[in-house]
LUMNUMI-157457 format. One record per residue (C-alpha): residue in one letter; y, z, x. Coordinates in nm, 4 decimals. Layout:
BEGIN
SITE	A	Y	Z	X
...
***
This chain:
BEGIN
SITE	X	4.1945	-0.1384	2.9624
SITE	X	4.5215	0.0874	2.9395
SITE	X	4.5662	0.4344	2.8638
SITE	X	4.6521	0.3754	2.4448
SITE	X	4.2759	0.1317	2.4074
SITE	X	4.0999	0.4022	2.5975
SITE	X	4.2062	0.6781	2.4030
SITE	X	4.0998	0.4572	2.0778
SITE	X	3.7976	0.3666	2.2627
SITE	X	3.6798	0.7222	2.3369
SITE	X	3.7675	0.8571	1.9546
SITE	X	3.5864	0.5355	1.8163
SITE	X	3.2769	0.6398	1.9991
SITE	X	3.2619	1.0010	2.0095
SITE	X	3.0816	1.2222	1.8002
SITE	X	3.2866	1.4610	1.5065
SITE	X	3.2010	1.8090	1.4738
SITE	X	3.0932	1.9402	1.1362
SITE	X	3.4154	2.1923	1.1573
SITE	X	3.3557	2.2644	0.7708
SITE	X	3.0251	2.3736	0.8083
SITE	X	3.1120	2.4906	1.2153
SITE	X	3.3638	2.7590	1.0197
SITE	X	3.1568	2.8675	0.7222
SITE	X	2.8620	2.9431	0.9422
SITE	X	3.1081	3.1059	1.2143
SITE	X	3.2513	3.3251	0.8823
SITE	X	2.8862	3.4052	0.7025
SITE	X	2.7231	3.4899	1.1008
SITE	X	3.0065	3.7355	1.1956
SITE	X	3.0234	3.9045	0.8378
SITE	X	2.6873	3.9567	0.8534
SITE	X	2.6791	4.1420	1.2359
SITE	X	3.0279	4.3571	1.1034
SITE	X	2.8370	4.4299	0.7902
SITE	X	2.5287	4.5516	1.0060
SITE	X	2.7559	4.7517	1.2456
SITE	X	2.8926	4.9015	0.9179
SITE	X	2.5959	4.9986	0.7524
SITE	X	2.4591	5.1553	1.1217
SITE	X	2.8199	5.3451	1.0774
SITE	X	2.7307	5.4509	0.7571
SITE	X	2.3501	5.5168	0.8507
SITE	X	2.4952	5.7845	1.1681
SITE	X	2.7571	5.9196	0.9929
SITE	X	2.4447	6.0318	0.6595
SITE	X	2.2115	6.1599	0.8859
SITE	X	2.3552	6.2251	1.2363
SITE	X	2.6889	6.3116	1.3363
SITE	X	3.0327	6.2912	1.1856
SITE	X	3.2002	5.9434	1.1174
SITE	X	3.4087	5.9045	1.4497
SITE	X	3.0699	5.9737	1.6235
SITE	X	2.8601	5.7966	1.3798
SITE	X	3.1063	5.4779	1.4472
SITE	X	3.0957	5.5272	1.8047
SITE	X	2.6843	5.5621	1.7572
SITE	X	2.7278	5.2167	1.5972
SITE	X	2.9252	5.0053	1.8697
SITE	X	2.6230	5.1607	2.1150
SITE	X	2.4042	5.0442	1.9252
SITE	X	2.5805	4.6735	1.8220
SITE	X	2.6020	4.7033	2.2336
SITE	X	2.2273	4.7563	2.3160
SITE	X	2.0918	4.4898	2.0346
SITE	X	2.3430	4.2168	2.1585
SITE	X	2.1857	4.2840	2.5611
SITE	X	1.8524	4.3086	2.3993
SITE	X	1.8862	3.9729	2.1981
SITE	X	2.0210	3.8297	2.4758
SITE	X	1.7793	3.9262	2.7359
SITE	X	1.4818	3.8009	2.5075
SITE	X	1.6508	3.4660	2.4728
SITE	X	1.7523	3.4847	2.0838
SITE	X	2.1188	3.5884	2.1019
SITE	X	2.1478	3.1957	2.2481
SITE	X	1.9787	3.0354	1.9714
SITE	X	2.1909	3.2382	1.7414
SITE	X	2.5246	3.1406	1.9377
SITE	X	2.3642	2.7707	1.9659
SITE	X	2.3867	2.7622	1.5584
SITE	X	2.6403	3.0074	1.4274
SITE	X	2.9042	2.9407	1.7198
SITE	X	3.2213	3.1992	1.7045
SITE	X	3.0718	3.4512	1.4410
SITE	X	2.8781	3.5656	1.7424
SITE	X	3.1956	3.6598	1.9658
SITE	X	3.2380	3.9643	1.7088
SITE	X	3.3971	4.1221	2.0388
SITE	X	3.1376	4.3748	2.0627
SITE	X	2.8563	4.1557	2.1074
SITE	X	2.9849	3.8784	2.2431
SITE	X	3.0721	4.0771	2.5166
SITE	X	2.7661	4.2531	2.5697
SITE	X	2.6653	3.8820	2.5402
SITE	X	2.9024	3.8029	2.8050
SITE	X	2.7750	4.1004	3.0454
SITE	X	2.3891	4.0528	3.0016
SITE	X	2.4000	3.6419	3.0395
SITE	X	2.5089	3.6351	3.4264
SITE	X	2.3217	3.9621	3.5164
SITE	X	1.9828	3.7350	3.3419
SITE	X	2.0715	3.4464	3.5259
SITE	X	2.1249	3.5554	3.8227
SITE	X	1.8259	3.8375	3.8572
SITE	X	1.6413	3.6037	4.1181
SITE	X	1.8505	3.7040	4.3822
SITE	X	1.8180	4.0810	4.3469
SITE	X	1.9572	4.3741	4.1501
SITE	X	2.2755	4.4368	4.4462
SITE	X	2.3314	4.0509	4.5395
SITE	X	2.2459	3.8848	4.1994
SITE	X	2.2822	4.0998	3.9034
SITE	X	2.5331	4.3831	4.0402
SITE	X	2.7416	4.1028	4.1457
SITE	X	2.7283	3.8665	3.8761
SITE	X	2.7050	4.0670	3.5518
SITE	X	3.0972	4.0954	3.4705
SITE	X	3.1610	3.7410	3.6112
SITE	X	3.2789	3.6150	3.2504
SITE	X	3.3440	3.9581	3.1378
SITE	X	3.5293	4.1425	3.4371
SITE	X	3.8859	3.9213	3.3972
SITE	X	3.8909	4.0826	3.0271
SITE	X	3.8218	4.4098	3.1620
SITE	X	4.1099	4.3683	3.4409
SITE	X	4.3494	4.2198	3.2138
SITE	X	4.2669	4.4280	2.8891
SITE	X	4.2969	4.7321	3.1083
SITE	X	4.5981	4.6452	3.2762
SITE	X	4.7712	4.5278	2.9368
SITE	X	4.7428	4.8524	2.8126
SITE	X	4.8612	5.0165	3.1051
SITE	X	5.2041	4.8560	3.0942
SITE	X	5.2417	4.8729	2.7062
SITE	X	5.1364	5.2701	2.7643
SITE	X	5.4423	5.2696	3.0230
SITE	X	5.6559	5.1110	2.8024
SITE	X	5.5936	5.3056	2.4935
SITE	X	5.6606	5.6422	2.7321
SITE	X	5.9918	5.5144	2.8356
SITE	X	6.0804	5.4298	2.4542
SITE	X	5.9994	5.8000	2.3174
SITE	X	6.1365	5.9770	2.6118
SITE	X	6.4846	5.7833	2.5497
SITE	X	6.4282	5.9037	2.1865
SITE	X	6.2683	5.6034	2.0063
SITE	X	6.0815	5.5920	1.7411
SITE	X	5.7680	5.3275	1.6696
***
């Protein structure tokens, strides 16, 4: 068998996602957790603090429900169905942080969960981080030579 009958071989057997349905439920699931993290916005900003605390209030609070989801096993079930509308980036990176730190809580809170928790999420920290160090350098050197952005 060459390359060209293996590659209609392997399409001919394997199985298509549902990408209609894959994107709709991706759409509806993430609409729904921004729409929640809006009305907690809304919620804080009524009846506890202003609206840059009351949004702040909000991503805590998106933060702590996506760990405590996760750590009761129904954050997977809900990635398992509505796929990318769960990486809203605020919980799926709570997501991201709790997973390993579960996982690996069987060999101790310094070896296993200290260690493991920012496995997925640490190279997005590093790299977010350092991304907006150099644009931050950049954009110093542009307005002290007198630009404008």
């Amino acid at each position: 068998m060459d390359r060209k009958e293996y590659i209609k071989y392997t399409d001919a057997r394997a199985s298509r996602s549902p990408s209609l349905k894959n994107c709709v439920l991706a759409f509806t699931v993430g609409g729904l957790i921004c729409m929640i993290g809006q009305l907690l916005s809304f919620f804080y900003g009524m009846f506890v603090a202003d609206q840059k605390t009351a949004s702040v209030l909000a991503s805590v609070t998106l933060v702590f429900l996506s760990g405590l989801l996760t750590g009761i096993g129904v954050f997977d079930d809900l990635a398992r169905h509505a796929g990318a509308g769960t990486l809203v980036p605020i919980t799926g990176f709570a997501n991201a942080v709790a997973s390993p730190a579960i996982e690996s809580r069987s060999e101790g809170f310094v070896k296993g969960v200290a260690t493991h928790m920012f496995v997925i999420a640490g190279p997005v920290i590093v790299y977010g981080s350092a991304s907006s160090a150099v644009f931050g350098i950049i954009l110093y050197i542009i307005m002290k030579a007198g630009g404008q952005i």
